[in-house]
Each structure stands twice: as structure tokens, then as C-alpha cells.
ZAMARGU-4260 file (C-alpha; in steps of 0.2 Angstrom, whole numbers, plus 5000, padded with zeros to 4 digits):
<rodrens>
0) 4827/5301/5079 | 4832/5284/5071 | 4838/5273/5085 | 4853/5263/5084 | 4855/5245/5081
5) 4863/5234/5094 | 4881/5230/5089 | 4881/5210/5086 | 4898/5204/5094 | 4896/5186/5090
10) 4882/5176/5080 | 4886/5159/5092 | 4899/5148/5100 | 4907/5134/5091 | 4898/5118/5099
15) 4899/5100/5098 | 4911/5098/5086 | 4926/5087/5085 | 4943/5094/5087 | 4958/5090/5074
20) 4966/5072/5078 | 4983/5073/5081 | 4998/5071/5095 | 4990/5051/5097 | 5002/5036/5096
25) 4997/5027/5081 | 5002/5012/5087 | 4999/5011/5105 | 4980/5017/5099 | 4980/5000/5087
30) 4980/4985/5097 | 4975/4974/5081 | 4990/4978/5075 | 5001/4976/5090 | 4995/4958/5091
35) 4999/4956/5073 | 5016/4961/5075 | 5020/4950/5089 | 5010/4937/5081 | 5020/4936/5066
40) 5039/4935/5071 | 5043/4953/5076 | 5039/4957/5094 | 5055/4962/5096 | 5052/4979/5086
45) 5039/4984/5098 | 5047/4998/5106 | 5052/5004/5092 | 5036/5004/5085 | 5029/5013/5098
50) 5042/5027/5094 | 5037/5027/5077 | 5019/5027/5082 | 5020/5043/5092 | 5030/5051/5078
55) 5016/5049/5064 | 5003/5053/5076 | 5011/5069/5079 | 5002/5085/5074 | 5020/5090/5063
60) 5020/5074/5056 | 5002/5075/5051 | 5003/5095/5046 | 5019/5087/5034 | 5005/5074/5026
65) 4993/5089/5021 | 5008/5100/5015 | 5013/5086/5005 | 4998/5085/4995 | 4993/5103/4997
70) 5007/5111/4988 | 5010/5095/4972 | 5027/5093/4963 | 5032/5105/4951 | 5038/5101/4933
75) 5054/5110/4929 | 5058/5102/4910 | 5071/5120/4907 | 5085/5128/4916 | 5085/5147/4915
80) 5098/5145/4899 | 5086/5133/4889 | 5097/5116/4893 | 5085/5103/4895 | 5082/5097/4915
85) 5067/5086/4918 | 5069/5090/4936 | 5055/5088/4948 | 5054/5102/4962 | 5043/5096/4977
90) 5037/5105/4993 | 5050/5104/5008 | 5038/5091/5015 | 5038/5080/5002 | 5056/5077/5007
95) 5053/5076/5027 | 5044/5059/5022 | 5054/5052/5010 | 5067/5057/5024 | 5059/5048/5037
100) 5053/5032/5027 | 5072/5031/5022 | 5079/5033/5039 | 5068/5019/5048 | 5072/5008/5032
105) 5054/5008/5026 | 5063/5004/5010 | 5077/4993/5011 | 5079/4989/5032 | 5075/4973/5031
110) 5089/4969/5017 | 5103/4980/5026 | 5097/4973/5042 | 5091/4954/5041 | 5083/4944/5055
115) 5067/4936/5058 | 5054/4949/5058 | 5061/4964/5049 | 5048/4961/5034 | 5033/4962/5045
120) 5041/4978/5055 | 5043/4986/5040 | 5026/4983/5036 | 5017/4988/5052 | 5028/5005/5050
125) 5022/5006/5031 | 5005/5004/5038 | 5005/5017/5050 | 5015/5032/5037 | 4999/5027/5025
130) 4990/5034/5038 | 4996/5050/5036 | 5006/5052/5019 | 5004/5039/5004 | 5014/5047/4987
135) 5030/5046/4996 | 5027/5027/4999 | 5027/5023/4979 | 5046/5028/4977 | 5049/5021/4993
140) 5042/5003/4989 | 5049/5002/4971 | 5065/5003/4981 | 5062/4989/4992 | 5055/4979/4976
145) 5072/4984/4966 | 5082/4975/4980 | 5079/4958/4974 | 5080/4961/4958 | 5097/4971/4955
150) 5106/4958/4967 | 5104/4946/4951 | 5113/4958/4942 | 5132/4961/4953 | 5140/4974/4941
155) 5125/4986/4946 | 5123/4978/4962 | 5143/4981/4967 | 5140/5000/4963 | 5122/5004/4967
160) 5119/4992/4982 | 5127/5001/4996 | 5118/5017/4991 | 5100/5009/4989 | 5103/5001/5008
165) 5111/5017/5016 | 5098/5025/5029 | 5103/5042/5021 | 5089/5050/5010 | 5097/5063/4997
170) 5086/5076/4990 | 5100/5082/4975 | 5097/5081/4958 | 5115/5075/4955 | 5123/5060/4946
175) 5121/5044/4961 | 5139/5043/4961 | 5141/5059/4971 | 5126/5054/4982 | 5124/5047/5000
180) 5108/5037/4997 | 5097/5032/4981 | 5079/5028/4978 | 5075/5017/4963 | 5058/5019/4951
185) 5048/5008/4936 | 5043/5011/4919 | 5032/4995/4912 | 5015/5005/4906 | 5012/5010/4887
190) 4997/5019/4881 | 4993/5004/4868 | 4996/4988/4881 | 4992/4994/4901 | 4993/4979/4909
195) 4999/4968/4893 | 5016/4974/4895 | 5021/4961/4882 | 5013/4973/4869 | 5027/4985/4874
200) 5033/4993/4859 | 5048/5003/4866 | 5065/4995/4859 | 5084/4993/4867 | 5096/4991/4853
205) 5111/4983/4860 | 5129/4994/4860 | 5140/4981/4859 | 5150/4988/4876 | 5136/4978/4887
210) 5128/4994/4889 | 5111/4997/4877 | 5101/5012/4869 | 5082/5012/4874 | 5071/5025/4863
215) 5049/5025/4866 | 5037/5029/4880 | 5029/5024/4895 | 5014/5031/4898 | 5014/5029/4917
220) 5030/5033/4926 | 5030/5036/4942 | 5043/5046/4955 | 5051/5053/4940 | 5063/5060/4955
225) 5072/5042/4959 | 5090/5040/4954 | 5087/5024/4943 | 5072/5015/4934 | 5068/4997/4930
230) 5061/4998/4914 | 5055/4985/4898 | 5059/4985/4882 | 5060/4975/4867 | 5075/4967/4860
235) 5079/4953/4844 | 5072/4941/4859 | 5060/4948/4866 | 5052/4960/4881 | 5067/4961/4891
240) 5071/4972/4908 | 5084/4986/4909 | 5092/4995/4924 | 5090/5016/4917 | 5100/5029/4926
245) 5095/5048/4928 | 5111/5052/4922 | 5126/5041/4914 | 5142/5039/4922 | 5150/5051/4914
250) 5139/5063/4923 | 5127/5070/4911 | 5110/5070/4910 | 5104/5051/4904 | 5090/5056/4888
255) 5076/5053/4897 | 5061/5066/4892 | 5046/5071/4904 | 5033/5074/4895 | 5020/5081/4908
260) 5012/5075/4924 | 4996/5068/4927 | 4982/5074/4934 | 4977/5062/4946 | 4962/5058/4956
265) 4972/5055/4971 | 4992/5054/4974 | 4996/5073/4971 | 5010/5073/4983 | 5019/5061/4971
270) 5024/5065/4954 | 5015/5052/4941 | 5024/5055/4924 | 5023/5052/4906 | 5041/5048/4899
275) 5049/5046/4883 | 5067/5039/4881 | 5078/5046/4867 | 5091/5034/4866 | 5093/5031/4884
280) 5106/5025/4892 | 5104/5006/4899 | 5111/4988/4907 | 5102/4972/4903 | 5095/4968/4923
285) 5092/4947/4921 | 5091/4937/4906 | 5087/4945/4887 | 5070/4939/4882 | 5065/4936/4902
290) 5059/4953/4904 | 5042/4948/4913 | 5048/4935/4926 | 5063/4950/4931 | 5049/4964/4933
295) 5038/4951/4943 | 5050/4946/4954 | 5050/4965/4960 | 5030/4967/4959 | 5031/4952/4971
300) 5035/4967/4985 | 5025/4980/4980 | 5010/4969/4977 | 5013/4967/4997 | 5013/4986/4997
305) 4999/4986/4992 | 4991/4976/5003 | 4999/4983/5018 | 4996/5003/5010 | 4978/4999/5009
310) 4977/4993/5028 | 4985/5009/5031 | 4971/5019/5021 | 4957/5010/5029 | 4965/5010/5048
315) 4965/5031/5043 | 4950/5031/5039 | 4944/5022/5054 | 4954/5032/5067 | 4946/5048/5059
320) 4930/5043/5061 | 4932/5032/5078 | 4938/5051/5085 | 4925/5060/5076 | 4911/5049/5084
325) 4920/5049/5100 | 4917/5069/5103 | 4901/5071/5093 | 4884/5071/5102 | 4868/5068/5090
330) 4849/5067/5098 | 4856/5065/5118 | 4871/5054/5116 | 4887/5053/5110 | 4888/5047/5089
335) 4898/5031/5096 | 4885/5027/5108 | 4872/5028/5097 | 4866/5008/5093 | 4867/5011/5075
340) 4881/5020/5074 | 4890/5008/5086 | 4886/4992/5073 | 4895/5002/5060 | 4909/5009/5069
345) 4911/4990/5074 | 4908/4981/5057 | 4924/4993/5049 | 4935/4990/5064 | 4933/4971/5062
350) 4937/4973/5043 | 4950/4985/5047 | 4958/4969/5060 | 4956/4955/5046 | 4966/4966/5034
355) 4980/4968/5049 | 4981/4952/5050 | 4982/4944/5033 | 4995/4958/5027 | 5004/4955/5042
360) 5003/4937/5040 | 5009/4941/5021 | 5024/4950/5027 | 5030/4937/5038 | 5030/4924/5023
365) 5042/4937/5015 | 5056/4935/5028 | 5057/4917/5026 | 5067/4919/5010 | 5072/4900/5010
370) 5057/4891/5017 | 5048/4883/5003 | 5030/4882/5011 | 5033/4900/5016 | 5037/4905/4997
375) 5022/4895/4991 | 5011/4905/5003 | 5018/4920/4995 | 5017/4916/4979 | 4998/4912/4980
380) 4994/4925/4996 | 5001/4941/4988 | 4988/4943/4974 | 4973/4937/4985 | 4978/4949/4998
385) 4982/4964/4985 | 4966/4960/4977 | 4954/4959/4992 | 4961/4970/5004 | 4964/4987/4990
390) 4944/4981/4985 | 4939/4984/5002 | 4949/5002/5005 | 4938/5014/4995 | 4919/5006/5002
395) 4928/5008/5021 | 4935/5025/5017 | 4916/5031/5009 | 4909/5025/5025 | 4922/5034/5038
400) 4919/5050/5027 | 4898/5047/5032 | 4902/5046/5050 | 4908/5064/5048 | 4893/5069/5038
405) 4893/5086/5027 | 4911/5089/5034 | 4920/5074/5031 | 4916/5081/5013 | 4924/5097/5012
410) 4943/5097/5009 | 4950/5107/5024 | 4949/5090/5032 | 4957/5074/5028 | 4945/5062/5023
415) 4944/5070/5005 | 4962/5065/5003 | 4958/5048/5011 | 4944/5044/5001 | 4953/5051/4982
420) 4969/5039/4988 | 4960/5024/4991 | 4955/5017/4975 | 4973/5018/4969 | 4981/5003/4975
425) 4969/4993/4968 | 4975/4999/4950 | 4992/5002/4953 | 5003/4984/4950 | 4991/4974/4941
430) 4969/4978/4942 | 4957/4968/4951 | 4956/4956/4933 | 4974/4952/4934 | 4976/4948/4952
435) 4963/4935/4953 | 4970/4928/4936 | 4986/4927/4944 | 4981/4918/4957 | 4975/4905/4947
440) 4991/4905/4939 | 5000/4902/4956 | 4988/4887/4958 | 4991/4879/4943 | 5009/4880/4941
445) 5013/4876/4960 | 4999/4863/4965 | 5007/4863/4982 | 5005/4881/4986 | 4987/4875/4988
450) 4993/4861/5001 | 5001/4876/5010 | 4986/4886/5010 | 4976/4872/5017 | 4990/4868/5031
455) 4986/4888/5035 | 4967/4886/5036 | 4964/4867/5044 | 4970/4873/5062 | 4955/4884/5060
460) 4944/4872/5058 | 4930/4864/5070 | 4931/4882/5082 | 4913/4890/5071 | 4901/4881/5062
465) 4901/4894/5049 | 4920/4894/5046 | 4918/4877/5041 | 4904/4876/5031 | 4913/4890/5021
470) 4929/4882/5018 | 4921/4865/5013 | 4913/4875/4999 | 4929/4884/4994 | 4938/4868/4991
475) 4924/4861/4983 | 4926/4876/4971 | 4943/4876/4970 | 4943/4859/4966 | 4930/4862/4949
480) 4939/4866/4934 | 4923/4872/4924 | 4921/4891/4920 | 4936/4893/4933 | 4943/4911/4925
485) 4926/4916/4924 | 4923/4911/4943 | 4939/4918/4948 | 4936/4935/4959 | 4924/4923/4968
490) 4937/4910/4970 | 4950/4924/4975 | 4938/4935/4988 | 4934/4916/4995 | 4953/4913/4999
495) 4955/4930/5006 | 4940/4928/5019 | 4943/4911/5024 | 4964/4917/5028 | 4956/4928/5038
500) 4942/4920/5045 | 4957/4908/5052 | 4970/4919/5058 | 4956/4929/5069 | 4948/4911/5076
505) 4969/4906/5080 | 4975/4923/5088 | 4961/4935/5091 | 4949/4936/5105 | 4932/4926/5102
510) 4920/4939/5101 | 4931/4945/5085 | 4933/4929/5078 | 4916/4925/5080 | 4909/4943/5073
515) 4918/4939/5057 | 4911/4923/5053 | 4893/4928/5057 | 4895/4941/5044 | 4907/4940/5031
520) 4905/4920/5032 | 4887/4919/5032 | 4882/4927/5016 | 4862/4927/5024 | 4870/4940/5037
525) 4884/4948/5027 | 4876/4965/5021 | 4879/4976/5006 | 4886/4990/5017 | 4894/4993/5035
530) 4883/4993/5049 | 4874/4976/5047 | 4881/4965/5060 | 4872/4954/5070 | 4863/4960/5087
535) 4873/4949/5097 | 4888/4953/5093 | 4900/4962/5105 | 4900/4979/5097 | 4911/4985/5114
540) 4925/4973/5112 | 4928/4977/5094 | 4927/4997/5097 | 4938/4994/5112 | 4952/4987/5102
545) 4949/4997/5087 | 4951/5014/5096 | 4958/5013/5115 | 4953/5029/5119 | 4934/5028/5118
550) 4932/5015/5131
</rodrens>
């Protein structure tokens, strides 16, 4: 007789592996942050913060975030008879966070509600909703850039302005007229010009009502959903800006033409189209000819976005892998305990802290709408920032996905979805290229912004040897015209570090301060890749305030 083989009722237990973060407080887990806010004018939104904070970190919140991305928008060009719609259908939780970024006033709070602060609240709650879910933050920040720029024009701004300011996000597909709340969108790109928008070829022929027909293309469109578009075009004086509804005001359907979506890298949660306009209805939004300086004024704000989306990306990446390393044991000990380890956890947390507080510093130049130095130091800040802090995102994001090893690479988790989002703000309203152009820009038109810059850095000086020698070569290098564009992404990255080599030496504690200009100062000890900080540095101090919960 043959025997029988032992019935196997389980091959082995599921050991030493971390569970799913979630159900944390975002914000009570990120003290650099907290200090940042208080820092920089808006201490009384604390509280609130903290509500916010426990919110996102919640395991429906998150589950929304994966949902999101999981399950991306749906092109819907006909309806069942054949009549053209061009409607986008999204999952249910696309609209949960477009509902609670419109509710908190992520996108126009601080212009229906004005007081000091309310630009930097808005931009530590836009940093911790990166953490979880970053497609529905492009409509929402075109919104809060579309502010500024409408208000020049009051016949829109009479009708539209109490819509785009309302807490109310409405999902239907209706004429705005009949809604409770509006989101606003941006049509610049063309597939010959990208970034050149002045090589626009797409035309707006007046109608002689005050009202004009716009007909051509724009190869990248994004949010296709929003209830009204900014969008250039070329008149008899030029590359001029126009205010495009989704549908006209005698409630049909405006002759705007999806062509398809694209099949992006990253962002699948948010619907990134390519538009044509057939005659399209439109309003002139600032003067004829003055195209670029109307659509600048808006990319001002979701340049800052930018910035502040990024710090969000990164401080995701680094609370995945602070929690990760926190419950995984490798050779004896737990991963965050590890010396080597430790250095690299550290060295992303202090780069996670300098991008805190620069953008927050950013946004706070943002609520000082009439203070001249203040809109000096955002006129210069807000491309250094864009450029240096969306550079760092997708090396930090890399690095995070490491600490998990094989699975911080397989999709069922986040960091996939981290790591595919992180390059994208670095592309998105003007590359690397134009940023640090544009900051030479800034410095040659308004000499002074440089003089503000300075009067933000001196107090710095004389607290580290290594601060100091590195501002006393920056200057020297600003103040050399030679081969200046070709040096400019030097020249840029330089102003980035030394911002934030002072704000950590003026509000952080020293063993932070002093980390970062022993690395990122000192280009003997800066190393190509995380993990490369000195031996004396306080590795436990950095941890501690990068993720609570460890120590």
C-alpha cells in the first residue's frame, strides 16, 4: 500500500514585515512642518491643521488616493444618440478629493477668506493632500492661480467670482450658471512651441460683441472637467490670453473638441487632454497683445504649487519609508537602527525639512500682496524654489522606494505611484531650463529683488563657517556677468541652498542646522546619493523630528 502524504495546512507565517500605514495624523507626525507654519505667520491655523492632518492620514482618505489613480478617467466624446459630449467621467473618488480640497479652500481660501497666513495654511494643507492624492491638486491649483488673474477682468469676475470662491464643489456637467461652485483650467501648450508659447499658432478672431472665436490646438490641456479655461491665442497684436467657458451662456455646449487623453507616466487620476477649438467661444482676460504677462501672473501660483506639491511628494515618500524601517528587522536589528540605514533615513528627512521650510517661507511672501520687499522675494524665490525643490523630488522618492527593497517596487503599494508622480512637477509650468532663466530674468529686471534676497540670508550669517564661505561665493557669482545663462542652474541650486541653509540656522534646532551645512554646503562632504552624512552628525534628532513615532 502506497501511504499517504501529510496534508500541508500552511507553507509559513507572514514575519517581519511592515503593516500598511494608515490612521496617523499627518500633521502631528511632521514637526518640520509645524514649525514652519507657526514660523511663517499662520500659527493660528494649527488646530485646524491637525484636523486636516488626521483626515489625510486616515486609512479612507488614503484607500480614496489609491482609488483615485486605480480606476483613471474615462473619455466620453458621445452621448448614446451621437451629439458630441466631450465629458470626462471619473471614479467617485476622484470627486471625494476634489470635494475635500474645495471645502478646506485649498483652491481659493485665502482669497475668500483674507488674513495673514491663510497663503501658508493653505500650503501646509496642499502639502499634506500631495501625500496622498496629487491629480486632483492640478485643477485645484489652476483655480487658485485664476484668482488673480480674472479679478483684472470685472465683467467675468462679477459673474464667475462668487462661484470660483464658494467652498462647494459641484461634480455636474452643466453650464456654470446653474452650478454651486466652479473650478477653472489652462490651455498654453502647442505641439510645435512647448514652452515657447509665443510660437502659438492657435488664432482668436474678434466678433465685434466683445466676445471672440478661438479655432487650433493645445497639445497639453489638463482637467478637461473644469468649468472654464485660460487659454492663448493669437490676435492682429499678438499672443493674447482669453477666458474659454465649457459651455456659452446660452447653455450649449462651448466647441471645444477632446481629442484623446494621454498616457501618462504618472498623474492617472487626472485627466491630461489634447484639445482642439472649433470656433470656440471667448473674452479677451487683460490686454490684447499682453498674452504672456496675464498667463504669468497665474503661473506665479502654481509655480508655488509646485514647490509646495513636491514637499508633499518627498514628505510621502519619507513617512513610507520612516514606517517601513521602523517595523522591519534585518541582521538583529530593526532597519532604522541600522548605522547605515540611520545616515540615510536622516540625510532625506533633513532634505525633506529645507524643502518645508523654503516653500513655507515662499507662501508666506504670497500673503503680503502689498509689501514690496515681499513681492520682490517672490518674484525671484518662486522659480529657484520650483526648480530646486521638484529637482530633488524624484532622487528622494528613488531612495524611499530602496528602503523598502523588492516591495517598494511592486504596485500593490504606494511608492510606485510615489515614484511615477515625482518627476512631474518639475515639467509641468515651465522645465528646469526655464526656471533658472527666469530667475535671471527677475534679477536683471528688479536689481532690488537681490537686495531682498540678501536681507533674508545676512541674519544667517556668522552662526557656521560653512554657510558663510558658501554665501561669499554665491555673490561672488552672482555678481559676474560672464557665461552667466550658461552658469545659471548653478547660480539658481546656489540661492536655493543658501535660503535654506538660513532659514534652518534662524528657526531650526542646531543639530539640523548644522547637518545641512556640513553636507549640502560643503561640496567635499555632499555625496552623490542619500546616506552620506557626516559621522558626527545627530542622526537621532533628525529621525525624531522627521517621524515621532520612531523615537
Amino acid at each position: 500500500m502506497i501511504p499517504t502524504p501529510p496534508i500541508m495546512t500552511a507553507t509559513h507565517e507572514v514575519l517581519n514585515q511592515a503593516h500598511a500605514l494608515e490612521n496617523y495624523n499627518a500633521y502631528a507626525n511632521n514637526r518640520p512642518l509645524q514649525e514652519a507654519v507657526a514660523q511663517q505667520g499662520a500659527g493660528w491655523a494649527q488646530d485646524w491643521l491637525m484636523a486636516r492632518g488626521a483626515e489625510v492620514g486616515s486609512a479612507e482618505w488614503i484607500e480614496h488616493g489609491r482609488l483615485a489613480n486605480a480606476f483613471p478617467p474615462v473619455l466620453k466624446l458621445f452621448d448614446r444618440y451621437g451629439n458630441r459630449r466631450d465629458e470626462v467621467d471619473f471614479h467617485p473618488s476622484w470627486h471625494e478629493c476634489l470635494g475635500w480640497l474645495k471645502r478646506h479652500g485649498c483652491d481659493t481660501g485665502p482669497w475668500a477668506e483674507p488674513k495673514p497666513g491663510a497663503h501658508v495654511a493653505r500650503a501646509a494643507a496642499y502639502v499634506m493632500f500631495a501625500e496622498i492624492e496629487c491629480g486632483s491638486l492640478c485643477p485645484t491649483t489652476m483655480t487658485y492661480g485664476a484668482v488673480p488673474v480674472l479679478r483684472h477682468s470685472p465683467g467675468i469676475a462679477r459673474e464667475w467670482m462668487p462661484k470660483l470662491l464658494s467652498r462647494d464643489y459641484d461634480r455636474r456637467f452643466i453650464p456654470a450658471a446653474q452650478k454651486t461652485g466652479v473650478l477653472i483650467g489652462m490651455g498654453l501648450t502647442e505641439k510645435q512651441g512647448g514652452s515657447d508659447v509665443r510660437a502659438n499658432t492657435t488664432r482668436a478672431e474678434a466678433n465685434g460683441d466683445r466676445t471672440w472665436r478661438l479655432t487650433g490646438h493645445k497639445w497639453f490641456l489638463s482637467a478637461p472637467m473644469c468649468d472654464a479655461f485660460l487659454v492663448t491665442a493669437q490676435t492682429a497684436k499678438g499672443l493674447s490670453c482669453f477666458f474659454v467657458p465649457r459651455w456659452t451662456p446660452d447653455g450649449r455646449l462651448n466647441e471645444m473638441r477632446i481629442q484623446r487623453f494621454k498616457d501618462k507616466l504618472g498623474d492617472r487620476s487626472n485627466a491630461g487632454t489634447e484639445m482642439e477649438f472649433w470656433g470656440s467661444l471667448g473674452w479677451l482676460v487683460g490686454e490684447e497683445g499682453r498674452g504672456i504677462p496675464t498667463v504669468l501672473e497665474m503661473g506665479v501660483y502654481t509655480r508655488l504649487d509646485c514647490a509646495i506639491g513636491s514637499t508633499g511628494i518627498m514628505r510621502a515618500a519619507l513617512s513610507q519609508a520612516m514606517h517601513h524601517a521602523s517595523l522591519r528587522a534585518a541582521f538583529g536589528k530593526r532597519l532604522i537602527d541600522q548605522p547605515l540605514m540611520k545616515n540615510v533615513l536622516a540625510d532625506m528627512a533633513l532634505e525633506v525639512e529645507a524643502a518645508t521650510a523654503l516653500s513655507m517661507r515662499l507662501a508666506r511672501a504670497f500673503d503680503a500682496q502689498t509689501d514690496e520687499a515681499e513681492s520682490l522675494l517672490r518674484r525671484i524665490l518662486t522659480p529657484v524654489a520650483k526648480y530646486w525643490i521638484c529637482k530633488r523630488c524624484p532622487t528622494l522618492s528613488a531612495e524611499a522606494m530602496e528602503v523598502h527593497g523588492g516591495n517598494g517596487y511592486v504596485d500593490e503599494g504606494p511608492m510606485p505611484r510615489n515614484f511615477r508622480q515625482s518627476p512631474l512637477n518639475s515639467i509641468w509650468e515651465g522645465s528646469g531650463n526655464v526656471m533658472c532663466l527666469d530667475t535671471l530674468r527677475a534679477m536683471a529686471r528688479h536689481p532690488k529683488s537681490i537686495d531682498v534676497l540678501s536681507a533674508e540670508i545676512t541674519p544667517a550669517l556668522g552662526r557656521n563657517r560653512c554657510f558663510d564661505a558658501f554665501v561669499g561665493a554665491l555673490q561672488k557669482g552672482l555678481s559676474d556677468p560672464q557665461e552667466i545663462e550658461t552658469r545659471a542652474r548653478e547660480l539658481t541650486q546656489g540661492i536655493a541652498l543658501a535660503m535654506q541653509g538660513a532659514l534652518l540656522l534662524r528657526h531650526a534646532p542646531a543639530p539640523v542646522a548644522e547637518a545641512f551645512c556640513a553636507s549640502r554646503l560643503t561640496p567635499s562632504h555632499w555625496g552623490a546619493t542619500f546616506g552620506t552624512l557626516p559621522a558626527n552628525t545627530d542622526f537621532a534628532t533628525l529621525l525624531a523630528r522627521a517621524w515621532p513615532e520612531a523615537a
